[in-house]
C-alpha positions as CSV (number, residue, x, y, z in Angstrom):
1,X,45.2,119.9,14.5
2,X,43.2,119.4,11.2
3,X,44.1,121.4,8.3
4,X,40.8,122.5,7.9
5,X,41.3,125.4,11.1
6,X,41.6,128.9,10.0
7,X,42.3,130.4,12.9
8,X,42.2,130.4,17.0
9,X,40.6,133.1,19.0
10,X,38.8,133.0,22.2
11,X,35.1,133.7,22.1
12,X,32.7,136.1,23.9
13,X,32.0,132.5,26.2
14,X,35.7,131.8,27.1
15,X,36.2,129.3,24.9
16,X,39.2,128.6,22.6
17,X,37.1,128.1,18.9
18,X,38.4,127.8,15.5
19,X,37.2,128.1,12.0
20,X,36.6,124.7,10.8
21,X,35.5,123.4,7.0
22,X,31.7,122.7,6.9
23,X,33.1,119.8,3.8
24,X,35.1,118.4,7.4
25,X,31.8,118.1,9.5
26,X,30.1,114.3,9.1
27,X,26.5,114.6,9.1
28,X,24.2,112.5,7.0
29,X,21.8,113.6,4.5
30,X,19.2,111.5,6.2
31,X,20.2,113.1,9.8
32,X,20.3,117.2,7.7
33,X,17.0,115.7,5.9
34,X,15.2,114.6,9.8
35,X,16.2,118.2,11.3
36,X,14.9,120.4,8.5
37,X,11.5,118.2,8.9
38,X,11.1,118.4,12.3
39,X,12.8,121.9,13.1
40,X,13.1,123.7,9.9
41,X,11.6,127.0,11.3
42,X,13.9,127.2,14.1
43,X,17.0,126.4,11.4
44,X,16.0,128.6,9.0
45,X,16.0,131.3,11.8
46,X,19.6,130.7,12.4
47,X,20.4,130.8,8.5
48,X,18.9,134.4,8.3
49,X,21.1,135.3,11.7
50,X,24.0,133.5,9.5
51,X,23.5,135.8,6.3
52,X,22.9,139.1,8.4
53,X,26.5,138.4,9.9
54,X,25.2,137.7,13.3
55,X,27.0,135.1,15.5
56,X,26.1,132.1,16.8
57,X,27.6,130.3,19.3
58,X,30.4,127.5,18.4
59,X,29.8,124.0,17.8
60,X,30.8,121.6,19.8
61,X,33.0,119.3,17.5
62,X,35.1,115.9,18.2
63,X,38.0,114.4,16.0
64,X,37.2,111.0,14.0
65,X,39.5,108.3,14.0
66,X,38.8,108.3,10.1
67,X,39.2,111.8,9.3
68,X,37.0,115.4,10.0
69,X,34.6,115.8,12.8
70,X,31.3,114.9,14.1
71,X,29.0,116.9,15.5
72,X,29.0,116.6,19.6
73,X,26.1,119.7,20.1
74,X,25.2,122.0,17.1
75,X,23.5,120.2,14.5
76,X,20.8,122.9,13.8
77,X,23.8,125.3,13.6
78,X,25.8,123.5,10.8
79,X,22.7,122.9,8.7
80,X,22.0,126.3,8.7
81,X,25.5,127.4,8.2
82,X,25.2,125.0,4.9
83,X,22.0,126.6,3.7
84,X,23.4,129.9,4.0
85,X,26.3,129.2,2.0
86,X,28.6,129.5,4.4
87,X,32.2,127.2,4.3
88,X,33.0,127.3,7.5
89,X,31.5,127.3,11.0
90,X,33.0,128.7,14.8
91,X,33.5,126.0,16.7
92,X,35.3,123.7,19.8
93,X,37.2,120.8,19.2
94,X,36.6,118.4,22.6
């Protein structure tokens, strides 16, 4: 699919989930800016798991007709994923 996949496995849930490029993800600055507002406790949380290795479950992605993804469930996820640095996020392309 996109070239931003690093690799395929199947996950501890059954699910086929690849490595895709947080820079591929769409999701606004206003929408990241609303979430760490309103839930920054519970995404701060997840960026501690991110840096201690832990892992979360996948997002949930879907293809855009104009290129990269958007988010279909796991918003918190990816803007934790960003604030820990990360470049890349497990995920499932629906």
């Amino acid at each position: 699919m996109g070239k931003s996949y690093k690799s395929h496995r199947e996950d501890r849930f059954g699910a086929a989930t690849s490595w895709v490029a947080l820079e591929d993800i769409h999701i606004s600055d206003s929408e990241v800016a609303k979430l760490l507002a309103r839930d920054f406790h519970q995404i701060n949380e997840m960026r501690q798991r991110i840096e201690r290795g832990e892992e979360l479950m996948p997002v949930s992605l879907h293809e855009r007709a104009s290129g990269g993804y958007s988010i279909g469930d796991g918003r918190h996820r990816v803007v934790a994923a960003r604030l820990a640095g990360s470049c890349s996020v497990a995920a499932e392309v629906v």
